[in-house]
Each structure stands twice: as C-alpha cells, then as structure tokens.
C-alpha positions in Angstrom: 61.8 49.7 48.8 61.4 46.9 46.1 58.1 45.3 49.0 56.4 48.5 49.2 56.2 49.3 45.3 54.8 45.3 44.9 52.6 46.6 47.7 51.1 49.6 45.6 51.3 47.2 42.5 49.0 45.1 44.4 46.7 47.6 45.7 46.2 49.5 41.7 46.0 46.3 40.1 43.1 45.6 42.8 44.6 41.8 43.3 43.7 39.7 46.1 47.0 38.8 47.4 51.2 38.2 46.5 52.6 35.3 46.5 56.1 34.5 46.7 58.9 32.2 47.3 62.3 33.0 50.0 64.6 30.6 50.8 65.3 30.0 54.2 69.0 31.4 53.9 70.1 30.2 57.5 68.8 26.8 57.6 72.3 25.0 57.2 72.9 26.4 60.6 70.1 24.3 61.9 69.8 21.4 59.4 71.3 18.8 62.1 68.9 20.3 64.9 65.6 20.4 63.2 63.3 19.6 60.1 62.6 22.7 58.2 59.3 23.1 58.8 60.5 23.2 62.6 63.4 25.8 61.6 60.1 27.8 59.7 58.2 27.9 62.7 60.8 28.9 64.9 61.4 31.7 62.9 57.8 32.5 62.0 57.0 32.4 66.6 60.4 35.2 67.0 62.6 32.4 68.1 65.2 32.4 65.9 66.3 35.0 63.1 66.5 34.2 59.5 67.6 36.9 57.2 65.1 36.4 54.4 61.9 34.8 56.2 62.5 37.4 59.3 62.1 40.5 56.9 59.0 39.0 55.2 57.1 38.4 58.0 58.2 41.9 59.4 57.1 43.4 56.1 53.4 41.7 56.6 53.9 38.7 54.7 52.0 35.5 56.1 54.0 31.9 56.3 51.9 29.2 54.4 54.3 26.1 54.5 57.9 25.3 53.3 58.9 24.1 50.0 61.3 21.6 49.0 63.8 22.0 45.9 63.0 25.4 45.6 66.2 26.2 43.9 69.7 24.8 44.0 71.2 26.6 47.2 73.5 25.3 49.7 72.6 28.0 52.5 68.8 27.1 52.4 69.4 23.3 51.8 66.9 24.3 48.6 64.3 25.1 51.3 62.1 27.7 51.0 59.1 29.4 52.4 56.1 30.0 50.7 54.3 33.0 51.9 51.5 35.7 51.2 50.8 39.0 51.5 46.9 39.8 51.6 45.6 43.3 49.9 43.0 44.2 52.7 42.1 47.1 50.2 40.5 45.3 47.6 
C-alpha cells in the first residue's frame, strides 16, 4: 500500500513527520448544510464518512485544519484537509 511504503520512507529517512494535502471528496454533499471546517470535523469525530479524509485518519494521519483552493475540484468544492502523520520512531 502506497501509505505504508511513505510510512517506511519516513521511518529510514529518520523524518519527523508527513505532511499532505486530500480533498474532502464528499463535501458537495454537505456544502448547503455546513462550512467545511464543520463537514472536517464531523468527519474527523466518526459522524460522517468521507472517502479520502475517512481513510487518512484510519491510516493514523492527524487533521490540522482545512484548506481553501486547494485545487480545482467540484466534488471537494477545492477544499481540502491538511493533515500529518507523526514518525514516533525518530
């Protein structure tokens, strides 16, 4: 898996942390409902599912906060999250 091997990456290069950038692929759903930092949290406390933001948490990556214009996407509404993943082995 594509996480894992940017895991081990990580872990030999002896780096602190990853950082990275999804976008938050369901948020059209929501748009009308909520701000995206609300549709973030949700996601981030179980309460809703978001394909992208879902797997990264699941795969140990950390929320930080939600960027705007990310990148040209209608799904996400350009939103994404920006999120961390901290190499405890260092």
């Amino acid at each position: 898996m594509l996480y894992d091997e940017r895991k081990r990456l990580v872990i030999t290069l002896k780096l602190r942390r990853m950082i990275a950038g999804g976008r938050l692929f369901n948020y059209s759903n929501y748009s009308n409902q909520m701000s995206a930092e609300d549709y973030a949290k949700k996601v981030v406390e179980g309460k809703l599912h978001d394909p992208v933001l879902s797997f990264e948490i699941a795969n140990g990556f950390r929320f930080i906060k939600v960027l705007s214009d990310y990148l040209d996407d209608v799904r996400s509404l350009n939103y994404a999250s920006f999120i961390e993943w901290l190499n405890l082995n260092r």
